[in-house]
N, C-alpha and C positions, 0 to 999 in steps of 0.2 A: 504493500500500500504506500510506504514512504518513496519507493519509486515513481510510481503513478503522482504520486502528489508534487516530487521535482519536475516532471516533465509537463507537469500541468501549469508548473511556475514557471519552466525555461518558456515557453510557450506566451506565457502572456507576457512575459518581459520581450520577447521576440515585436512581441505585436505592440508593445510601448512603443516602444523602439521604432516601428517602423510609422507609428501614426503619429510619432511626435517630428518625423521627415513630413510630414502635410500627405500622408496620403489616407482614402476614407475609410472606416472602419469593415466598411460590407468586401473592397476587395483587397485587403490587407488578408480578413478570415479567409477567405478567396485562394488567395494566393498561397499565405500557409497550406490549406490541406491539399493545393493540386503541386505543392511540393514537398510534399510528407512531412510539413513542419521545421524543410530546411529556411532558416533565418536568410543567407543569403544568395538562393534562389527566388526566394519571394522579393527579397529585394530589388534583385537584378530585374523579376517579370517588372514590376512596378513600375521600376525605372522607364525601361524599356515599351512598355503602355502610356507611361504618360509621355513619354516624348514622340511614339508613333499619333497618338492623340494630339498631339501639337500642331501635329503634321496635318491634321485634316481626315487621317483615316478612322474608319468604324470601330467603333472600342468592341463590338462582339469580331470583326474579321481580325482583330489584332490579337485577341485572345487565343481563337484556333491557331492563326500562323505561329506565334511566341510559342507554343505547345506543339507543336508539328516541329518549329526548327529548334529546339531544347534554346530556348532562351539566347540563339544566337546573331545578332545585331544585322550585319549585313544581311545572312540568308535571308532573315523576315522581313527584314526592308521590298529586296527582290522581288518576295512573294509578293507585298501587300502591292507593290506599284507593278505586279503583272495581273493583279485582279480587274 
């Protein structure tokens, strides 16, 4: 049980953390669980969502791409401007 209850705390200190960056609580949880509660995978999708969002493209086409190309910059750029 003290187990479960550290990773309950790593967890929400994760998500401090990332909502105390300005991003919104709905795709912060989002984020944690489509990367198993890695802290800095969720980071990097986040990142990488709000700056494809800057960009003008669709926050649901940016989600699949970012998730298709593991999180990697260029590929999902590619992707989204051959959509």
């Amino acid at each position: 049980p003290s187990c479960l209850l550290l990773q309950f705390l790593s967890y929400l200190s994760a998500c401090d953390r990332l909502l105390k960056q300005g991003y919104e609580e709905g795709q912060v949880e989002e984020a944690m669980e489509m990367f198993q509660y890695s802290e800095k995978k969720a980071a990097e999708f986040l990142r990488l969502l709000a700056q494809f969002n800057d960009m003008g493209f669709q926050q649901n086409e940016i989600k699949e791409v970012l998730l298709l190309c593991g999180n990697q910059r260029e590929k999902a750029l590619e992707e989204l401007v051959m959509k």
